[in-house]
N, C-alpha and C positions, 0 to 999 in steps of 0.2 A: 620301582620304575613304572610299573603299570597306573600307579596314583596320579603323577607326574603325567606322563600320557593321557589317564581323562579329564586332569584338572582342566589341559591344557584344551581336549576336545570342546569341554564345557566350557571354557571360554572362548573361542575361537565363533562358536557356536553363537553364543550371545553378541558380540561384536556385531555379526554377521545380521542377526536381529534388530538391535538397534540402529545401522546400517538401512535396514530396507524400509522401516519406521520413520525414518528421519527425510528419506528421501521421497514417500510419502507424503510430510506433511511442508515441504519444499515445494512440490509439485502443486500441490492445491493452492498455496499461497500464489503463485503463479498465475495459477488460470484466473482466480480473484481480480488481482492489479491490471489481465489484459482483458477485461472484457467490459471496460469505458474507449469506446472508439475514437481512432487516429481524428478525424474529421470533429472532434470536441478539442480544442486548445485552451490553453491555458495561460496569460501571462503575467509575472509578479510582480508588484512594486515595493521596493523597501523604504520605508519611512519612518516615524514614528512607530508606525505599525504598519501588517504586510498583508498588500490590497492585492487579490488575484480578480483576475478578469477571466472567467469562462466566455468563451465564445462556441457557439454548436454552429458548425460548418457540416453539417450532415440531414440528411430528409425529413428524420424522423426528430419528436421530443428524446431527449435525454434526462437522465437524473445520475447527479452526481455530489460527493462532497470532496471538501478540500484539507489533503490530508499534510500536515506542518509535523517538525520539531521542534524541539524546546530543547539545548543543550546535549544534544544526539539520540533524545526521547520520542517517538511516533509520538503523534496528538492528532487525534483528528476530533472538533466541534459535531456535535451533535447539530448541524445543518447538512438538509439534503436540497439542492438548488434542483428546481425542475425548468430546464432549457428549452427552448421552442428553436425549433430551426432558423438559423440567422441572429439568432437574439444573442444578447451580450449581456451579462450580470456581474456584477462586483460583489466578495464580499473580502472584509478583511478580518484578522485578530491582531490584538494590544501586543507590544514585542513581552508583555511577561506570561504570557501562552502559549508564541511560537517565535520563535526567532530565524526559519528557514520554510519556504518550499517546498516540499517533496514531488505533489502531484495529483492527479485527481483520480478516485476510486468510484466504485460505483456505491448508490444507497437504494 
C-alpha cells in the first residue's frame, strides 16, 4: 500500500511540474506576438498569391515580419520590413509557401 501511495506522490508531483513548465513557455510566447503595436496594421489580399499591406499609423519607425501558414503550418519568410511612420509597404508569398494570414511579429 505504501508503494501505491508514493508512486502516486511521484506522479502527481511531476504533473504538477510539467504543468508550471508549460505554462511558462505559453506566457513568453505571448509577450513575443504583443509587442508589434496596435497602431501597425495589417491588410491581406488573396490571389494568386497573398499580398499584405503593412501600414505603421504610429510615431515611431517599426520593424516587422509577416507571419503565414501553409496547410496549418506557422511559416514566417525570412523578411524584416522596416516601416517609417505613415508609410505603406507590400509584400507577398507564392500560395505554395503560405496559403493564410496569421499576422504580424516583430523582427
Amino acid at each position: 500500500m505504501k508503494r501505491i501511495v508514493r508512486a502516486l506522490g511521484a506522479g502527481v508531483a511531476g504533473l504538477a511540474l510539467v504543468g508550471a513548465v508549460q505554462g511558462t513557455a505559453q506566457a513568453a510566447g505571448t509577450d513575443t506576438a504583443a509587442s508589434v503595436p496596435s497602431c501597425v496594421v495589417a491588410k491581406p489580399y488573396y490571389l494568386v498569391t497573398i499580398t499584405v499591406q503593412i501600414t505603421n499609423n504610429c510615431s515611431t519607425t517599426q520593424q516587422v515580419s509577416v507571419e503565414y501558414s501553409k496547410g496549418g503550418v506557422p511559416s514566417v519568410p525570412d523578411k524584416c520590413h522596416t516601416v517609417a511612420p505613415g508609410q505603406t509597404v507590400s509584400t507577398s508569398e507564392p500560395f505554395w509557401i503560405a496559403d493564410r494570414y496569421v499576422g504580424l511579429i516583430p523582427c
